[in-house]
C-alpha positions in Angstrom: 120.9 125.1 108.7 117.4 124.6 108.0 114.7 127.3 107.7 113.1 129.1 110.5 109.6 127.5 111.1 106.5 128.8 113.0 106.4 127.3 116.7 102.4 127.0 116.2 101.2 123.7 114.4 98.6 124.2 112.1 94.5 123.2 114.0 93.1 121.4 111.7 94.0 121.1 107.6 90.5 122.3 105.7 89.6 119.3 104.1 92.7 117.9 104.3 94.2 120.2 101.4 97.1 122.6 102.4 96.8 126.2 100.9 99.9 127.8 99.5 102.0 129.3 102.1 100.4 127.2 105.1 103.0 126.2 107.3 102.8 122.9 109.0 105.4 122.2 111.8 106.2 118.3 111.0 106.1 115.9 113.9 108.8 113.8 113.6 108.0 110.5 113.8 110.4 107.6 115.1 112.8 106.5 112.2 113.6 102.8 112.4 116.6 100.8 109.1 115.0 98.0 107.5 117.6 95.7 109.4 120.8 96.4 110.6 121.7 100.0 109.6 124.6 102.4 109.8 126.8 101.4 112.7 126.9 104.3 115.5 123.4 105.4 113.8 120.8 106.1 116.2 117.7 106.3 114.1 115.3 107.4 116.5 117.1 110.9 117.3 116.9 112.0 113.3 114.0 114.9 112.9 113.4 115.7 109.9 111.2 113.6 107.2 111.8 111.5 104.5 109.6 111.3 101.6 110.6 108.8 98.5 108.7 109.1 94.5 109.6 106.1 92.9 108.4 105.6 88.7 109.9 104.3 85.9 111.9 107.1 83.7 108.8 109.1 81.7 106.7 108.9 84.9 106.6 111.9 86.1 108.9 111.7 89.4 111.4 114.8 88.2 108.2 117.3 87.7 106.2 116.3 90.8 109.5 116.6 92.7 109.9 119.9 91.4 106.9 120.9 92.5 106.9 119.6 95.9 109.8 121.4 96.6 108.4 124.8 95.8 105.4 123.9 98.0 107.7 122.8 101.0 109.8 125.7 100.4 107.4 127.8 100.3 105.3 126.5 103.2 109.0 127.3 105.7 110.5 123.7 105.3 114.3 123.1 104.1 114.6 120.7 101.9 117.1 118.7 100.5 117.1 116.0 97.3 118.8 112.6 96.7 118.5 110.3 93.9 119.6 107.5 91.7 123.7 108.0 90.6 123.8 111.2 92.5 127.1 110.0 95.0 130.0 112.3 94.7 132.0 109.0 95.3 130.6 106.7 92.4 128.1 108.5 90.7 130.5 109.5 87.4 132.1 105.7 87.5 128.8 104.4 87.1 127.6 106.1 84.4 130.6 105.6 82.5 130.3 101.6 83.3 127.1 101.7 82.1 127.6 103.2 78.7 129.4 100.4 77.5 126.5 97.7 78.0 128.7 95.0 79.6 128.1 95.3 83.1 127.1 91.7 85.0 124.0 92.3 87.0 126.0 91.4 90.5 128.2 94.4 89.3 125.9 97.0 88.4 123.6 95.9 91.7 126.7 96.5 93.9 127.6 100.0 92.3 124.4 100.8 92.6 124.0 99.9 96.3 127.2 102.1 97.0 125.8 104.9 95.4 122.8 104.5 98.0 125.0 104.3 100.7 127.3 107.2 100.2 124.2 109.5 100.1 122.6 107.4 103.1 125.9 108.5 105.1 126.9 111.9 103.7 123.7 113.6 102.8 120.4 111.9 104.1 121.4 110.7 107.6 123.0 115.0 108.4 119.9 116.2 106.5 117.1 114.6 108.7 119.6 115.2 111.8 119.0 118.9 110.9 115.6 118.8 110.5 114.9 118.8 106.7 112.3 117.2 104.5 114.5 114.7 101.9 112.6 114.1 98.9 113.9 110.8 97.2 114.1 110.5 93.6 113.6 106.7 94.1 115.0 104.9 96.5 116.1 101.1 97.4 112.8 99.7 96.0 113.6 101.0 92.3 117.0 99.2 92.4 115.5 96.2 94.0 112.9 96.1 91.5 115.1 96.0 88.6 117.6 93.5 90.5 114.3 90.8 91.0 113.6 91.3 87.6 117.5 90.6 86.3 117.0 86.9 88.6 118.6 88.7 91.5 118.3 86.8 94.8 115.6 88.2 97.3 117.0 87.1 100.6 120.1 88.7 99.3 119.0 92.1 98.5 116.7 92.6 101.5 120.1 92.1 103.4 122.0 94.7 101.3 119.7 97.2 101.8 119.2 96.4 105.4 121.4 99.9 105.4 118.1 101.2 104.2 115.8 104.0 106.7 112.5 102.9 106.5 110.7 106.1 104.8 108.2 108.6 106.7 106.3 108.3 103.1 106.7 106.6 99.6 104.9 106.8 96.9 104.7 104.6 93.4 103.6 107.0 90.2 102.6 103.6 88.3 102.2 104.5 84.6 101.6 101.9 82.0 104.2 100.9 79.7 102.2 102.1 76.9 102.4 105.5 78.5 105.9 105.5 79.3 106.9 105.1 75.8 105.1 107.4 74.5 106.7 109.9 77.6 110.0 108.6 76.7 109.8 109.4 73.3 108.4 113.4 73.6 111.1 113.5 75.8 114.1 112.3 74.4 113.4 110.6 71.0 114.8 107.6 72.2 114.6 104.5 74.5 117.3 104.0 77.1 118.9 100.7 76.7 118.8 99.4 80.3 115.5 101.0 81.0 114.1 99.1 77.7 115.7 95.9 79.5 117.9 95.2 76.6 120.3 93.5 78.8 118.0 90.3 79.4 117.3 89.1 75.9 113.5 90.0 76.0 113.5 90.8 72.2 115.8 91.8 69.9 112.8 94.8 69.1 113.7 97.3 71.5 110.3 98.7 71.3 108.7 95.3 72.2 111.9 94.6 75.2 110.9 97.9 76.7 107.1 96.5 76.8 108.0 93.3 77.9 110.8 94.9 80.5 108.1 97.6 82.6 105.1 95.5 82.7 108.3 92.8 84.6 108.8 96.0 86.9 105.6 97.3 87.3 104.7 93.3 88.6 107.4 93.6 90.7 106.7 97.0 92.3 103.2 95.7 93.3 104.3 92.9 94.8 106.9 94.8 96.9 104.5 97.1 97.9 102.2 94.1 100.1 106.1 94.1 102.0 106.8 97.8 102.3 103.5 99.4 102.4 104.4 102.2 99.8 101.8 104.3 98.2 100.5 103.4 94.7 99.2 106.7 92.7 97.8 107.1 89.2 100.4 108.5 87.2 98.5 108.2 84.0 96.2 111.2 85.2 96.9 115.0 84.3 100.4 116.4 86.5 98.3 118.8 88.6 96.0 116.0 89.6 99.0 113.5 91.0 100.4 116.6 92.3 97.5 117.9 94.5 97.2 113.9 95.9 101.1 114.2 96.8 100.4 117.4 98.4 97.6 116.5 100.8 99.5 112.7 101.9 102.7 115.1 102.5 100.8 117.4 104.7 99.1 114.4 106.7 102.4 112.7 106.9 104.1 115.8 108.4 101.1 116.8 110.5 101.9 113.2 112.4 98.4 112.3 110.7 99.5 109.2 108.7 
């Protein structure tokens, strides 16, 4: 069950900036799918909020998240997290498949859209009944992203993710590609081979593919976002900068402000 939450709603927020351990009682706003939805799914009776990060790996997303839970937490809201190939039901299958290189992009694209939709049914959809703020670690735009740039057919996807809730609030950490190596490389020492887009032939460099493959998805994501309306932010600016912008667009969203 979600936490207990103060019955009085917050006058005014002092220059729109939330201080730690202000509690803002959300207002739920109506939640519509992006088409045809979950059958038996009435999306306008689900409460709680849902806020998506989306950014390439080396963006930023998993320390932002982290601290946007602590705030909510600590400000009296439940939360709960969902991400990419985090599906009890294919999640493991997935990963494996994808070790070996040799998936066909139809393949992966449809694993990948199961994934979403076991945690649309089984964790996001009882969460938001329930009243919880879900934080998104991406959501249907990252895997439509990468599926446009792989020659994936729009029409096509916009219907498989017609499954989709439209989000209370998403938001794009764009980072250059220059910057995500560099990220990428503090972190791990390596490149990731379908992150790099080694799949498509860009260069047999995979240095130069992973150049070639962001600056594709990066294009992409800011031509989505004209469709979907999402939030572009800086992430090329210092962590507690992005964070403090996260913060205050949250607080608007769940003050029924935005």
């Amino acid at each position: 069950m979600p936490s207990t939450r103060s019955r009085s709603a917050v006058s005014s927020i002092h220059k729109k900036r939330v201080l730690p351990g202000q509690i803002i009682v959300p207002k739920s706003a109506p939640k519509r799918f992006y088409g045809h939805g979950l059958p038996g799914v009435d999306a306008e009776n689900l409460a709680g909020t849902l806020v998506v990060v989306e950014g390439a790996d080396g963006s930023g997303r998993s320390t932002q998240l982290v601290r946007l839970v602590e705030w909510l937490e600590a400000s009296g809201h439940a939360t709960v997290q969902v991400g990419l190939k985090r599906s009890t039901l294919v999640s493991e299958e997935l990963d494996k498949a994808k070790q070996g290189n040799i998936l066909s992009r139809t393949t992966l694209s449809l694993f990948y859209a199961t994934d979403f939709a076991d945690q649309i049914e089984n964790t996001i959809l009882p969460a938001l009944r329930a009243g919880f703020v879900v934080l998104a670690d991406r959501y249907i735009y990252t895997l439509m992203v990468r599926d446009l740039v792989r020659g994936m057919d729009e029409d096509w996807l916009r219907n498989l993710y017609a499954m989709a809730l439209i989000p209370d609030a998403v938001f794009y950490l764009n980072v250059s590609p220059e910057h995500l190596i560099q990220r990428n490389f503090a972190k791990d020492f390596a490149l990731d081979y379908w992150e790099s887009g080694m799949d498509l032939g860009l260069s047999r460099d995979m240095f130069d593919s992973f150049i070639k493959y962001q600056s594709l998805v990066e294009a992409q994501f800011k031509r989505l976002q004209k469709d979907y309306g999402f939030t572009i932010v800086d992430g090329n600016r210092p962590a507690d900068e992005i964070n403090e912008e996260l913060r205050r667009k949250i607080a608007l969203v769940l003050a029924g402000k935005q």
